[in-house]
N, C-alpha and C positions, 0 to 999 in steps of 0.2 A: 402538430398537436402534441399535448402533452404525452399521451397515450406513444403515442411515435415513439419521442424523445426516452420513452421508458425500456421500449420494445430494444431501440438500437442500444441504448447501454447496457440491456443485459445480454445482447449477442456479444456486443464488446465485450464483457469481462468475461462469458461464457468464451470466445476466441483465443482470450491472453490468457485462461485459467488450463485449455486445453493446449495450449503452446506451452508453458510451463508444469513439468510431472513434477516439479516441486509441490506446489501449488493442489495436488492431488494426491501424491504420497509422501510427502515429507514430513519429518518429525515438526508438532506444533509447540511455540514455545509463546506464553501470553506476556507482552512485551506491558502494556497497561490497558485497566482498564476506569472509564471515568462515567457519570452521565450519562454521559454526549456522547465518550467516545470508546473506541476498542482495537487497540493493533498490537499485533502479533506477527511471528515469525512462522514461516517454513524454511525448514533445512535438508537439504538431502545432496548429501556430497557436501562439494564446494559452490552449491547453489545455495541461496541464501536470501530469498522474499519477504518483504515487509509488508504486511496489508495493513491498514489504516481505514474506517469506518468512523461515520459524523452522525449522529442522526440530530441532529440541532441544524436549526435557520442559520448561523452564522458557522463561517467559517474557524477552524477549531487547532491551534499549535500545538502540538506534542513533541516532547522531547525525549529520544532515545537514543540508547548506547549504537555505537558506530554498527552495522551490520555487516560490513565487508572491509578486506584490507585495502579498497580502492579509493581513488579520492574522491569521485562522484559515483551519485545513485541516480539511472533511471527510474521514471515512474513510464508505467506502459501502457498504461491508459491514455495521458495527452501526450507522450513520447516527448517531457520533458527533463533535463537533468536539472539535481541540483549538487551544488559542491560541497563537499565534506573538508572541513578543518579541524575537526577535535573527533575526542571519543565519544561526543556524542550527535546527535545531528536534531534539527529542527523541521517536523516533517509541516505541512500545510494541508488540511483537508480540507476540503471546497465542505459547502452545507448541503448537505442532509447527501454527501456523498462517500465515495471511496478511491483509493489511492493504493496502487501497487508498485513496490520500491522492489529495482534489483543492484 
């Protein structure tokens, strides 16, 4: 049920939010913000979190500056990477969701 599917992603990002102390004390820096969309940084150290927010039906591109000096970024919600080649990166938000970039 849809009720379900609500309850388990907000354990999930309640899980990855307490796995990363970024994420809960880290300096917030507002990377953009649109309509549709809103993502931002935490930083704390050499840790470096992207969140990314949709609230729109369709899925939503955002374009930001590189967040780390690595070549790929996890997202830890579907524990997928994507690959960095410039200074800036092309994130993907699913619709009407969120996306956590390390």
């Amino acid at each position: 049920s849809q009720q379900q599917e609500t309850l388990d992603f907000v354990r999930l990002v309640g899980t990855v939010r307490k796995g990363q102390v970024a994420l809960r004390r880290g300096d917030f820096s507002l990377l953009k913000a649109t309509q549709n969309t809103l993502v931002f940084q935490r930083k704390l150290g050499n840790d470096v979190l992207t969140v990314a927010a949709n609230r729109s039906a369709e899925e939503q591109q955002v374009s930001v500056p590189k967040p780390t000096s690595g070549d790929t970024l996890s997202e830890l919600l579907t524990e997928t990477e994507i690959t960095v080649e410039a200074d800036s990166v092309q994130l993907a938000i699913p619709p009407f969701g969120l996306a956590i970039y390390q």
